[in-house]
Structure formats: structure tokens, C-alpha cells
C-alpha positions in Angstrom: -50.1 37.5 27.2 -51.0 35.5 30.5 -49.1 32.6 31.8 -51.7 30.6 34.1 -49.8 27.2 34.0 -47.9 27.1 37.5 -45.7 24.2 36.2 -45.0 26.6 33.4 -44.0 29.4 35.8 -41.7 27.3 38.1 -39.6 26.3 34.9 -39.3 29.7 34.3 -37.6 30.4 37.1 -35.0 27.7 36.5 -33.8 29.2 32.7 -30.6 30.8 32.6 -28.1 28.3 30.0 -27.0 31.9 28.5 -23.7 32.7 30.0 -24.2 36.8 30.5 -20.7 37.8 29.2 -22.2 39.6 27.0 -25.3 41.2 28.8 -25.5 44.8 30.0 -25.3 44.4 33.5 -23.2 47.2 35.2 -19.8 45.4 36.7 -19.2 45.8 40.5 -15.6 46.4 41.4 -16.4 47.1 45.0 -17.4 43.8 45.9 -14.0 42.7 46.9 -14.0 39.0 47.3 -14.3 36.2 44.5 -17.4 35.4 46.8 -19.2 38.5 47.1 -18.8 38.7 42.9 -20.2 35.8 42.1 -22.7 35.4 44.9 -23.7 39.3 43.1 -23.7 37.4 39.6 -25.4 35.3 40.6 -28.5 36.9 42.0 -28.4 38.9 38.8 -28.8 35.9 36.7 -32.0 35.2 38.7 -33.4 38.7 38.3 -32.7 38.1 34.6 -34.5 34.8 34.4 -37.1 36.3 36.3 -37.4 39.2 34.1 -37.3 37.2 31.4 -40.1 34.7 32.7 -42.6 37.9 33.2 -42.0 39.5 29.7 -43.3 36.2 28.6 -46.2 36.1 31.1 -47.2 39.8 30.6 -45.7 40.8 27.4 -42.6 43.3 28.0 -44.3 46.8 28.1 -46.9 45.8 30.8 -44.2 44.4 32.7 -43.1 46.4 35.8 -40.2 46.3 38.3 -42.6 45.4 41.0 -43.7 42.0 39.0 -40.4 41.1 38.5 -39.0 41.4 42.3 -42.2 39.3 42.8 -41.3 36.4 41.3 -37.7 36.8 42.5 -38.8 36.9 45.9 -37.9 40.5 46.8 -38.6 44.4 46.8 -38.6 46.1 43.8 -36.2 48.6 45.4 -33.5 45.8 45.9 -33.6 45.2 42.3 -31.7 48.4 41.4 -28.6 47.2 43.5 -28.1 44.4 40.6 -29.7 45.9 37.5 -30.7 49.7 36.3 -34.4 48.9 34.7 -36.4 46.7 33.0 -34.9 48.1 29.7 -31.5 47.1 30.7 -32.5 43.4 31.6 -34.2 43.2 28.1 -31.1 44.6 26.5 -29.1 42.1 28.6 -31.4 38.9 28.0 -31.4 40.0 24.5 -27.8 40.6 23.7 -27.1 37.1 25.8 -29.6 35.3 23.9 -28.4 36.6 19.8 -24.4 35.8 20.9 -25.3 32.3 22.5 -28.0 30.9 20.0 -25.2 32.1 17.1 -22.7 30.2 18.8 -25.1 27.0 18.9 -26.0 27.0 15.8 -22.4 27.7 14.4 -21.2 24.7 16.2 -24.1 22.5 14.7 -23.1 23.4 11.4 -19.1 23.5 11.7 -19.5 19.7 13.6 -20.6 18.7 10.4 -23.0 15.2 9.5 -26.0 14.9 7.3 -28.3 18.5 6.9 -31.1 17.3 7.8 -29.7 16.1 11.5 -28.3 19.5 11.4 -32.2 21.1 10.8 -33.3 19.0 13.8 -30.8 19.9 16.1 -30.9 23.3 15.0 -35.0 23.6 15.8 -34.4 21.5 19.3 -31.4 24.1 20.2 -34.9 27.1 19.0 -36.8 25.2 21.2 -34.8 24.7 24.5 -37.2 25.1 27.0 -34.8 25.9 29.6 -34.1 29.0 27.3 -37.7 29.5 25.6 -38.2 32.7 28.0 -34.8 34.1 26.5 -35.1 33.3 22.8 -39.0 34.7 23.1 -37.9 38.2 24.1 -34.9 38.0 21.3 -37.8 37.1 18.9 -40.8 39.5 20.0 -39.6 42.3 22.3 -36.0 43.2 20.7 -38.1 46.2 18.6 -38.8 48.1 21.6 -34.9 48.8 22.9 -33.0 51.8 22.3 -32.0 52.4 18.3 -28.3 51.9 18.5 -28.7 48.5 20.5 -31.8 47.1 18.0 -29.5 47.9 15.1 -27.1 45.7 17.0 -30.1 42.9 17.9 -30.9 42.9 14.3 -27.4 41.8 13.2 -27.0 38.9 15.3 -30.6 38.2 14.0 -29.2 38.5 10.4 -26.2 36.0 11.1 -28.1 34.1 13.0 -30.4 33.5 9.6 -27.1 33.4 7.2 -26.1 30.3 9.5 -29.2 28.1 9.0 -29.3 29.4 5.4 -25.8 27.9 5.1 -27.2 24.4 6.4 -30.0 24.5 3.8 -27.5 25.0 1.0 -25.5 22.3 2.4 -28.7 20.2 2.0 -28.7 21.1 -1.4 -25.3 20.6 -2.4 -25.3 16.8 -1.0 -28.6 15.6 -2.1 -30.3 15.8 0.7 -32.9 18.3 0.2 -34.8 19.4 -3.2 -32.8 21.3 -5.8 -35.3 23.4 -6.7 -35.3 25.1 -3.0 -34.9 29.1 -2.3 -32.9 28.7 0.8 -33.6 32.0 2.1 -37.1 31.6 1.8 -36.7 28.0 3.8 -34.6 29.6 5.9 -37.3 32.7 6.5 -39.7 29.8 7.0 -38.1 28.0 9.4 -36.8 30.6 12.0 -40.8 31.8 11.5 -42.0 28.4 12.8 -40.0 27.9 15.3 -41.1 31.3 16.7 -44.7 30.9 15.9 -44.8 28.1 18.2 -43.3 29.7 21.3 -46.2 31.5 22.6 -48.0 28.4 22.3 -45.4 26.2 24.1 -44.4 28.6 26.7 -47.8 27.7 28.5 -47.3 23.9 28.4 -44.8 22.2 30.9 -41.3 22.0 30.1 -41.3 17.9 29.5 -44.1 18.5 26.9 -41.5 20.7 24.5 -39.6 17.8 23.1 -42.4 16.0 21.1 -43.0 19.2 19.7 -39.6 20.1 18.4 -39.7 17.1 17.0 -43.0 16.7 14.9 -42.0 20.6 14.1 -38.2 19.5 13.4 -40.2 16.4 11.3 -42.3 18.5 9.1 -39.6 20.7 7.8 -37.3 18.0 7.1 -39.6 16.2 4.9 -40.8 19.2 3.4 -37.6 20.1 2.3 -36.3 16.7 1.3 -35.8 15.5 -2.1 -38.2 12.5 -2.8 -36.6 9.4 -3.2 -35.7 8.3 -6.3 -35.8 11.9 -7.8 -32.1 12.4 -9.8 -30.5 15.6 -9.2 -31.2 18.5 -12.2 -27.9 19.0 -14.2 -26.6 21.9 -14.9 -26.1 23.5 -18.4 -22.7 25.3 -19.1 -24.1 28.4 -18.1 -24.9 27.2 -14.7 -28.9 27.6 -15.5 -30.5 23.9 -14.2 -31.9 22.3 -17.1 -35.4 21.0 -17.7 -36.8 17.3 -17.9 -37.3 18.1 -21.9 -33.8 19.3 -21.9 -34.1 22.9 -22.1 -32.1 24.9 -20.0 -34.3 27.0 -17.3 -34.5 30.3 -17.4 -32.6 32.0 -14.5 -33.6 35.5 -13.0 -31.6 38.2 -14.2 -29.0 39.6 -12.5 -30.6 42.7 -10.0 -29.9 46.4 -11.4 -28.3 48.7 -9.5 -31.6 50.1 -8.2 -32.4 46.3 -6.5 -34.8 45.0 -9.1 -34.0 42.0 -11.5 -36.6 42.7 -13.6 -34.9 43.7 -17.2 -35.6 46.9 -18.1 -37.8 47.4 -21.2 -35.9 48.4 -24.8 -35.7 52.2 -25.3 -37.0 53.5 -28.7 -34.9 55.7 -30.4 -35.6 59.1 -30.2 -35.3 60.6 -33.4 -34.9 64.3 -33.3 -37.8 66.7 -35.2 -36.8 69.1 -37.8 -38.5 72.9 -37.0 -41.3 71.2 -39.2 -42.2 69.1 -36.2 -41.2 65.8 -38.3 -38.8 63.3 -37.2 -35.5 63.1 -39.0 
């Protein structure tokens, strides 16, 4: 993955809206002033937006120490005075990037207003281009840390998806978007576009994001709406939705044990041979 764009790159540089409570960088108690801390937190937030910059530009296992202190401005062996490896910024980036974006998107939903206001804010917040380099190593590089920290990557991945799910069914329940939707499977879809885009986007200039988050925040929003005019399906006693003709729908059946809904077929009975070898 090559970033040529040099408008591109100098955006990069200037990321950083995730606060790094929550990143594994190693804390410094021997610092001593206020100053010296935060001038040292600082610097580490550059190395991170740096880092985060080249794993978009070269993809995170071509990435080296050496191209990172270059676009910081430094020698790769003054790196390790603020961070341990390349490993440890991506766990950082990553672990800042699932807490804030779950935050984000929390806040959309719990403010509250119309779903589909929700959905475009939601894509914009996906989108941020003064976070893009952030959310893209969350999205595509997250597989290659340790085990115990991608097991922990995943689950902010999976709350982050059970919080626009939630906004979905909110569409749903006010009449805002179709009844008929699977809102994990819009969910699924929208998380997907908004990450299909990013390797696109990351190699146009920062002020050319916005129209695209919204065409992109446009499309899934009328997609999903319920066309006008169209009366919500009632709902039998049973809770099935019911047809135009009437007829209640059939519903899936409720999954087995094993995970599969699909009903199981009816046993014959067995009837037992006599020493003969005919049933009885």
C-alpha cells in the first residue's frame, strides 16, 4: 500500500483526536516535572501518529522503525526512549482507536434524534479524516497483534457493531427505516463500507473526505429507509409480521442448541425385530 499524495502525508502527521489513556505506552515516573511528562507525552503521541501514518503508507508488516523515525524527524534509536516497537504502537493506536470510536458512537446514539441523523453522524465520526490513519489500523492490521490483546481488539470491535446495530433497530422501531430489515446484516454492511472506502480516501486530501462521507452516509440512509407512503406491517398475536393478504409470515425457528434453526426432520419409529428379523 503506497501513499504518494504529499498533501495526504502532511495530514497524517497532524492525526492524533484519540486521547491515549488507554494505549500501551510504558509510563515514565522519572520524569519529575509536570513539564518533562507531558513534553514526553507528547512526543509519544507524534511517534504514534507517525506510526500510524506509515502502516497506512506501507501496510503494517513492511513497516520498520527506521520509516517511522523518518517521518517523525528523528533516529530510529531515539524512538525506544518513548515506545518499545512497532508492535506496541499498533497495540496502542489500536486499543486507543476501539475505546474512543465506542465512546463516539455511544454518545451519538444515547443524544438521541431521528436514526437516520444518527447513521450519518455515525459514518462522518468512521470517516474522520483527522483519525482515518487510526481507525484503518483498528480495521486492517488488529489481526497481526499478540492473541490475548486481538481477543481484546475483537470485543470492542463487537460492541462497537452492537452500538450501530442498536441505531438500526431504533430506525425500525420509529418508522424510519424498512420493517422488513436484518439489522445485523445492515449493520455488517455498513461498518464494511465505511472501511472499504478507507484505502481509497486515505490517498486523497483531507478536505476531499467530507463529500464522500456524505454521498456514502446518503446511500445507506436511503437504502434503508422505508418508502414513503409504505404503512408499517402489523403484527399478529404471535409476534410473526403479517402479510399484505393477511397471513401471518412465517418466522425462522428458534436455533437448536447445536446453533442451527433449521427444524429437525421427524424421527420414524423404530420398531424392534422379532429373532425372525420382522418388525413387531
Amino acid at each position: 500500500m503506497t501513499n504518494s499524495n504529499p498533501m495526504r502525508r502532511s495530514a497524517a502527521s497532524k492525526s492524533g483526536t484519540f486521547p491515549l489513556e488507554h494505549a500501551a505506552l510504558p509510563a515514565r515516573t522519572t520524569l519529575g516535572s509536570d513539564y518533562k511528562r507531558e513534553k514526553h507525552q507528547r512526543r509519544q503521541r507524534e511517534i504514534l501518529d507517525a506510526a500510524a501514518a506509515t502502516f497506512t503508507e506501507h501496510g503494517f508488516h513492511a513497516t520498520t522503525m527506521q520509516h517511522i523515525a523518518e517521518r517523525v524527524g528523528t533516529r530510529a534509536g531515539s524512538l525506544y526512549h518513548y515506545i518499545a516497537s512497532k508492535e506496541v504502537a499498533l497495540e496502542s493506536i489500536c486499543r486507543a482507536t476501539g475505546v474512543e470510536t465506542n465512546r463516539r458512537l455511544t454518545e451519538i446514539l444515547d443524544g438521541g434524534g431521528p436514526a437516520a441523523e444518527m447513521i450519518r453522524r455515525g459514518i462522518e465520526m468512521h470517516l474522520d479524516p483527522a483519525s482515518i490513519d487510526y481507525v484503518n489500523a483498528f480495521a486492517f492490521f488488529r489481526r497481526s497483534l499478540p492473541l490475548d490483546v486481538r481477543t481484546e481488539m475483537s470485543q470492542l470491535a463487537r460492541q462497537y457493531l452492537a452500538t450501530w446495530e442498536a441505531i438500526v433497530r431504533r430506525g425500525v422501531d420509529e418508522g424510519a427505516l424498512r420493517d422488513d430489515l436484518d439489522p445485523r446484516a445492515a449493520t455488517a454492511g455498513i461498518v464494511a463500507m465505511c472501511n472499504g472506502v478507507i484505502s481509497w480516501l486515505t490517498r486523497k486530501a483531507p478536505d476531499e473526505f467530507a463529500p464522500v462521507s456524505h454521498e456514502l452516509a446518503e446511500l445507506v440512509v436511503n437504502g434503508l429507509r422505508r418508502p414513503p407512503g409504505r404503512a408499517s406491517r402489523p403484527k399478529s398475536a404471535a409476534g410473526s409480521t403479517v402479510s399484505a393478504k393477511g397471513k401471518p409470515r412465517k418466522t425462522a425457528a428458534p436455533a437448536r442448541p447445536g446453533g442451527s434453526s433449521k427444524p429437525s426432520k421427524p424421527v420414524k419409529a423404530a420398531g424392534r425385530r422379532s429373532p425372525s428379523g420382522t418388525r413387531t
